[in-house]
C-alpha positions in Angstrom: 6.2 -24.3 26.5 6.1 -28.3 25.8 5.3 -30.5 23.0 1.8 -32.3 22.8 1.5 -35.3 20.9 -1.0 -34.0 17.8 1.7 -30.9 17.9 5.1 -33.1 18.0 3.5 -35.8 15.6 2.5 -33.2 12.8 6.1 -32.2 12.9 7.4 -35.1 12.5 5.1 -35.7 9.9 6.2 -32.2 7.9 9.5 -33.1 8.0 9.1 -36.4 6.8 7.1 -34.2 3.7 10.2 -31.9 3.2 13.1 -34.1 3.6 11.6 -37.6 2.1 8.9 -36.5 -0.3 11.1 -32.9 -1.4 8.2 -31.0 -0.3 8.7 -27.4 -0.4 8.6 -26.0 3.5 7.0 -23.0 3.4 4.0 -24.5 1.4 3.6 -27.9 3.9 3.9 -25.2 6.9 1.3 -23.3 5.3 -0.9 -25.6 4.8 -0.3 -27.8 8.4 -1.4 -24.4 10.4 -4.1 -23.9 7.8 -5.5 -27.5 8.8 -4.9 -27.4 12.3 -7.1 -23.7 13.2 -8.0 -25.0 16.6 -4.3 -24.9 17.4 -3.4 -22.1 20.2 -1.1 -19.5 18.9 1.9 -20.6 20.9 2.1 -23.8 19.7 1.6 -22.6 16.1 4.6 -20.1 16.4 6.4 -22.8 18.1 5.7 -25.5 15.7 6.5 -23.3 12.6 9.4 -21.8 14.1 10.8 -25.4 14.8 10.4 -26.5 11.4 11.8 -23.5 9.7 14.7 -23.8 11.9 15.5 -27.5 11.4 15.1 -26.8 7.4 17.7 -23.9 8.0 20.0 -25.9 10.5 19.8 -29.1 9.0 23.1 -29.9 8.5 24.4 -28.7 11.7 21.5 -30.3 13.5 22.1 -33.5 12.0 25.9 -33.2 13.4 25.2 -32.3 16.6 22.6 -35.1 16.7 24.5 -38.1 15.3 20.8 -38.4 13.1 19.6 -38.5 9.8 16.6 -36.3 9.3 15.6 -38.9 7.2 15.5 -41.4 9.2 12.2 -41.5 11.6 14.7 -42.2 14.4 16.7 -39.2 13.6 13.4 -36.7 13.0 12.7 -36.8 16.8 16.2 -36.7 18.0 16.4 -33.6 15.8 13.2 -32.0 17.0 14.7 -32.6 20.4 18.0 -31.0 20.0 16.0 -27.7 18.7 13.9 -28.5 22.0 16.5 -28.2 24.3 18.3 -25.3 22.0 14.6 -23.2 22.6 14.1 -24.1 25.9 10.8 -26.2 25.1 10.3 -29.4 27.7 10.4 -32.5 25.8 8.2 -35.5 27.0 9.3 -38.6 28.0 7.4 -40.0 25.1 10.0 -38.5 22.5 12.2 -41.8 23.8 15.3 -40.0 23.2 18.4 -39.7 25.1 18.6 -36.4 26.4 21.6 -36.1 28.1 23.5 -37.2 25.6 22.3 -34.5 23.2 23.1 -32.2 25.9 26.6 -33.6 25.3 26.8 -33.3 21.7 25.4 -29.5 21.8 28.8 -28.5 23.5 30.6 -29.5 20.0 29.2 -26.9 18.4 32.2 -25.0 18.5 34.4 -27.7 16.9 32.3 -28.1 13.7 33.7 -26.6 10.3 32.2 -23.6 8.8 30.2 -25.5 6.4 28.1 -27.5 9.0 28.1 -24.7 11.6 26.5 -22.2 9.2 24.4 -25.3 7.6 25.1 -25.5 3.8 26.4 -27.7 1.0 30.3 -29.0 1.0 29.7 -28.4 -3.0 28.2 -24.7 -2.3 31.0 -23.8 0.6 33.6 -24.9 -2.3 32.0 -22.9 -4.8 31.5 -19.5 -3.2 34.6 -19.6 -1.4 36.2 -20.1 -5.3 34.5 -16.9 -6.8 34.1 -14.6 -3.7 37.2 -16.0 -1.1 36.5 -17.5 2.1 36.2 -14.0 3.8 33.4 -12.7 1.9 31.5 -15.1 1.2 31.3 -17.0 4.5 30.3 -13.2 5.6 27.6 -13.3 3.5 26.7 -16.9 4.6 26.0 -15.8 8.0 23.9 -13.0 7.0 21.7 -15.5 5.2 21.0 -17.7 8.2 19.8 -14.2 9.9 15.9 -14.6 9.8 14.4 -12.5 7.5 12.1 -9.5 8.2 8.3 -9.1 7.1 8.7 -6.0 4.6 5.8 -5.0 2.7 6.0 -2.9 -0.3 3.0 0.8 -0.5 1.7 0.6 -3.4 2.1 4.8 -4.5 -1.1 4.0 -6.9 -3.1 4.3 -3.6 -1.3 5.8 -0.4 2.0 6.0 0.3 4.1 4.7 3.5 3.0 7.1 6.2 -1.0 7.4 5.4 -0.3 3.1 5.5 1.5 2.6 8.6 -1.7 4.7 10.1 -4.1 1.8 8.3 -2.6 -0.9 9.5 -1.5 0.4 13.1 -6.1 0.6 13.3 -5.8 -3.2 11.7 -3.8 -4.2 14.6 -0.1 -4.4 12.3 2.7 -1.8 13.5 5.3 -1.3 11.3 7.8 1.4 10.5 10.1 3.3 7.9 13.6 3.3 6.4 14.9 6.5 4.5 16.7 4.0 2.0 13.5 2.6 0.9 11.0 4.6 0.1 8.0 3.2 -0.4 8.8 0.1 2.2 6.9 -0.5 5.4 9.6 -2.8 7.9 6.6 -5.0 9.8 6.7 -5.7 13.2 6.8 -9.8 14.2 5.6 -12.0 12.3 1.9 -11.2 11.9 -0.5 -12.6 8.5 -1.3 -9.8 6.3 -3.0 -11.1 3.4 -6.6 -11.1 5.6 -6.1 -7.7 6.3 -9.1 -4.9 4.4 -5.9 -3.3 3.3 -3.9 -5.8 1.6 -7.2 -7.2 -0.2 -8.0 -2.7 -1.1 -4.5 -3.4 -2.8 -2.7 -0.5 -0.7 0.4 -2.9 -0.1 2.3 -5.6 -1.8 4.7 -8.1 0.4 7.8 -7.2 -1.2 11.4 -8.1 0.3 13.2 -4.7 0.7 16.3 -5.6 -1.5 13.4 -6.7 -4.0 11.9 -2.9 -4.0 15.6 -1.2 -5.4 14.7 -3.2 -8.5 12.4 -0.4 -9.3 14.5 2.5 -8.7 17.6 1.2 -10.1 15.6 0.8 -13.3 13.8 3.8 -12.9 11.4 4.2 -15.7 9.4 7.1 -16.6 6.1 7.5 -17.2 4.8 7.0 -20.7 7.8 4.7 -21.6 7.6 1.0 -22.7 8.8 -1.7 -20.8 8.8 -5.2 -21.5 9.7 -7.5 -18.3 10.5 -11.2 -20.2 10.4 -13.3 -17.0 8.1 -11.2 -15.1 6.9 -14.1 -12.5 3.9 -13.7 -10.5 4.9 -9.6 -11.1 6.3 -7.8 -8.3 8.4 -5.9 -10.1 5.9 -4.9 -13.0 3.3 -4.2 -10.5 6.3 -1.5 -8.8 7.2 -0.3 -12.1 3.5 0.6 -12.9 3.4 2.7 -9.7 6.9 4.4 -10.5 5.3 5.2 -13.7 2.0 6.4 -12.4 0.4 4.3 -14.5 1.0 5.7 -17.8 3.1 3.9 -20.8 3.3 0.5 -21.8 4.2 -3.0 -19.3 3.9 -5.9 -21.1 4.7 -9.1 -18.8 5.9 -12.3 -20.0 7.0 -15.4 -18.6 7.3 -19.4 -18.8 4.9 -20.4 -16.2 0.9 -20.2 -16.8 -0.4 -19.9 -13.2 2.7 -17.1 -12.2 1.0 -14.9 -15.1 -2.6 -15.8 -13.8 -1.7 -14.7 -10.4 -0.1 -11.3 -11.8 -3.3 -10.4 -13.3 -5.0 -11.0 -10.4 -2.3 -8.5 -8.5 -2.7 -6.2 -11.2 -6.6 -5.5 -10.5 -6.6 -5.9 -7.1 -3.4 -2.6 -7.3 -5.6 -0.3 -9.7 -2.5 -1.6 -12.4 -4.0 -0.3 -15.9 -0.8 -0.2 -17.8 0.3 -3.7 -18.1 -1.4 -4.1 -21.7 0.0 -7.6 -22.1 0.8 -11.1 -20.6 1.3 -14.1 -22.2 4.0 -17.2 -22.5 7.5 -15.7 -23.6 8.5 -17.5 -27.1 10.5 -17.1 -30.1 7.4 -15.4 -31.7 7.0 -12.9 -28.9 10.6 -11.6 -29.4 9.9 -11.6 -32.7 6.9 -9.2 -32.6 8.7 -7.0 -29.9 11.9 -6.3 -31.8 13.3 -2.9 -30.7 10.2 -2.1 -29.1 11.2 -2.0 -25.6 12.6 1.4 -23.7 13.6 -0.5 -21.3 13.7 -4.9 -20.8 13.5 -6.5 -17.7 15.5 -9.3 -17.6 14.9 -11.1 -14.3 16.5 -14.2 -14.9 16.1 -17.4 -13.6 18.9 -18.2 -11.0 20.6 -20.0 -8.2 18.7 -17.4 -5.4 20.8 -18.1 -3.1 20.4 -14.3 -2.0 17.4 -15.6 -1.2 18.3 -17.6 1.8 17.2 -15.9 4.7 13.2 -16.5 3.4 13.8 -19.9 1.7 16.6 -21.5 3.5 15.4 -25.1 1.6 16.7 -24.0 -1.4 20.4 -24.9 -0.5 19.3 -28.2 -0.1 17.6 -28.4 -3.2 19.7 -27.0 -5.2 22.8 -28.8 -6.9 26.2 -27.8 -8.8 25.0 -29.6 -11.8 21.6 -27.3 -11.6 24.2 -24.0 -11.9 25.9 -25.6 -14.6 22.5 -25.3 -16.5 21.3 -22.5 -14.8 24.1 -20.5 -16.4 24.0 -21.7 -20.3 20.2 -20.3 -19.8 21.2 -16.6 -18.4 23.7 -16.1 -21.2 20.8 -18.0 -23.6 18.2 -15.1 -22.3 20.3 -12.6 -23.0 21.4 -13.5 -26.4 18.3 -14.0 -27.8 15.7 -11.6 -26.1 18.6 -8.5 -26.1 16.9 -8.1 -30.1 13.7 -6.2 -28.1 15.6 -3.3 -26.5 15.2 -0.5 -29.6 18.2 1.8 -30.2 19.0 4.0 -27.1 17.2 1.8 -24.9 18.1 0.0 -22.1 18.5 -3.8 -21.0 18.3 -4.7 -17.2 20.1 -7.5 -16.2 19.1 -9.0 -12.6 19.5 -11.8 -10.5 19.1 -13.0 -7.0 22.1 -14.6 -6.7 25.5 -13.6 -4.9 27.7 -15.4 -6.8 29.6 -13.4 -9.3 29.4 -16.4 -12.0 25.9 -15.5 -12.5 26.4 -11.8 -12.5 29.0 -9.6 -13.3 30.4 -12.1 -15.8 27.4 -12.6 -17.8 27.4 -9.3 -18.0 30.7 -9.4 -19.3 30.2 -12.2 -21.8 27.3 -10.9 -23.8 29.1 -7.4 -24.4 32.1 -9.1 -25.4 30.0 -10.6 -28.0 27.2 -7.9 -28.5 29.2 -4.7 -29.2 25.5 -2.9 -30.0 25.6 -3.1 -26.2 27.6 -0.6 -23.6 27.7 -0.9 -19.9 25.9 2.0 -18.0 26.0 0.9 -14.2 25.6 -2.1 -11.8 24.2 -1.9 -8.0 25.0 -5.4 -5.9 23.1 -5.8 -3.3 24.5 -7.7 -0.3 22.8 -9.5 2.5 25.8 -8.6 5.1 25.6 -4.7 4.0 22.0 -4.2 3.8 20.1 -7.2 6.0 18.3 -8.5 3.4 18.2 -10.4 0.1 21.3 -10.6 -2.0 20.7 -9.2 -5.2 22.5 -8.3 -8.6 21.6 -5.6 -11.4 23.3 -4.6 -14.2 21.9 -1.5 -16.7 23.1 -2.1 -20.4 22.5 0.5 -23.2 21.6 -0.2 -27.2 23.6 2.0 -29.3 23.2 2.6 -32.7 
């Protein structure tokens, strides 16, 4: 494998999108492959697996380089380090000094944790502070573990086995785990959403840790949920199918086009249930008090469990941004716990690791909501389980 020039150049040309403009990657990779069709299918797993690896290794790569990513100068030295890393032949046109990167990649050894494993000085600081420097740099190298395609049946239409048997005639092999039930594990990294399957609505992509949402909150059927920042609606859409489609989902959230997309998902899964979406508001909570059997609290987090698919995030994200993060989990709770009637339950959940945004919001609002009793919590860790990090915590109303 080698580097072209329309190849290299739109690389370089990504990465000045993600790292100067604050592009996010997946959506410029996306849409670079999407442009570029006549590209073989080497160079497009190359070139997508460079720039997902520089965005995951930047800061190491910028050590180990003596470059600035964003500097022009610095891009190619950088694509050339993950060049010779990969085994790719680098043109003399890249007019970089190759033998002394070869130099610099002996060093590796010597860097600290924090640029080895690639992340913030602030986040290394931080997670080190609520989880100690075992644990957490345990987890840390679980999140720079490339993530597996999982995809989600949807039990409205088939179910795991009768699926893999669809998509091995598709050309997709995948395969099963006893410890999630209704996921498919997907072999390489193949597209999905073209597939007669996906667009029958027989499968939803759906990261494994993701799917134990569902069954931790296990709803029955008939029941009414409300999920308050239901997104673009994976987890409603699973709930639905738990529930066999009978009861009550209604879905709110803050963001206009994640709601669009949900009802789209909705139809396209044979979802009947979900009887409402609309913008979250005072007003809502109003007309939903103690209404709910069970709310869905999904809150809006750090998601730094969610590493291993969006490694950019760590870049993006800053300690001042957790600061506020926080004041508006313990602000959800407080105000939307009013639509959880007596004897229901309220689902707390995060994507985060960090116990600041967890367990001790938990902790907060029942040592100010004493209507509130804790049931059970089920953390889900990257280093245990191999894929997102995850936190949910099961409240009860009492009377």
């Amino acid at each position: 494998m080698k580097w072209y020039r329309n190849t290299a150049f739109a690389a370089i040309e990504a990465l000045e999108k993600i790292f100067n403009k604050n592009y996010q990657a997946d959506k410029v990779i996306q849409k670079l492959l999407k442009s570029n069709k006549k590209w073989g299918s080497r160079d497009r797993k190359m070139l997508s697996q460079a720039l997902y690896d520089i965005v995951r290794w930047k800061r190491k790569y910028e050590a180990l380089s003596n470059a600035d990513i964003t500097q022009m100068e610095g891009k190619w030295k950088i694509l050339a380090l993950w060049s010779l890393l990969h085994d790719i032949e680098i043109p003399e046109w890249f007019d970089v000094d190759i033998r002394e990167l070869k130099s610099q990649i002996k060093q590796e050894k010597n860097l600290p944790f924090a640029i080895k494993e690639s992340i913030p000085d602030w986040l290394y600081e931080t997670g080190i502070d609520e989880m100690g420097k075992e644990n957490f740099e345990k987890e840390i190298r679980a999140l720079n573990e490339e993530a597996e395609t999982v995809i989600r049946a949807n039990s409205l239409k088939t179910n795991p086995q009768k699926l893999k048997n669809i998509l091995q005639k598709e050309g997709i092999t995948g395969y099963q785990k006893k410890e999630f039930p209704d996921a498919l594990f997907i072999e390489g990294k193949p597209k999905l959403t073209h597939l007669r399957s996906y667009k029958e609505g027989l499968f939803e992509i759906q990261d494994a840790s993701s799917q134990k949402v569902a069954d931790f909150i296990n709803p029955k059927p008939g029941e009414t949920i409300i999920d308050a920042c239901a997104g673009a609606g994976g987890k409603s859409l699973h709930l639905a199918a738990k529930m066999k489609n009978k009861g009550n989902i209604l879905a709110y959230d803050i963001y206009p086009r994640k709601l669009k997309e949900l009802t789209k998902r909705a139809k396209r899964n044979g979802v009947k249930i979900i009887k409402e979406t609309g913008l979250i508001s005072p007003k809502i909570v109003e007309k939903n008090k103690e209404t709910a059997d069970i709310l869905v609290l999904d809150v809006p987090c750090s998601s730094l469990g969610t590493l291993k698919r969006k490694p950019g995030l760590k870049w993006k994200q800053k300690p001042e941004n957790l600061n506020q993060i926080k004041i508006l989990q313990k602000n959800i709770l407080k105000d939307y716990a009013k639509m959880v009637k007596p004897g229901g339950y309220l689902v707390y959940i995060t994507c985060s690791i960090l116990p600041s945004e967890n367990r001790k919001q938990v902790e907060e609002f029942l040592s100010s909501n004493k209507n509130f009793t804790f049931v059970e919590e089920l953390k889900v860790l990257p280093s245990k389980n191999g894929y997102d990090g995850f936190y949910m915590a099961k409240l009860q109303r009492i009377n």
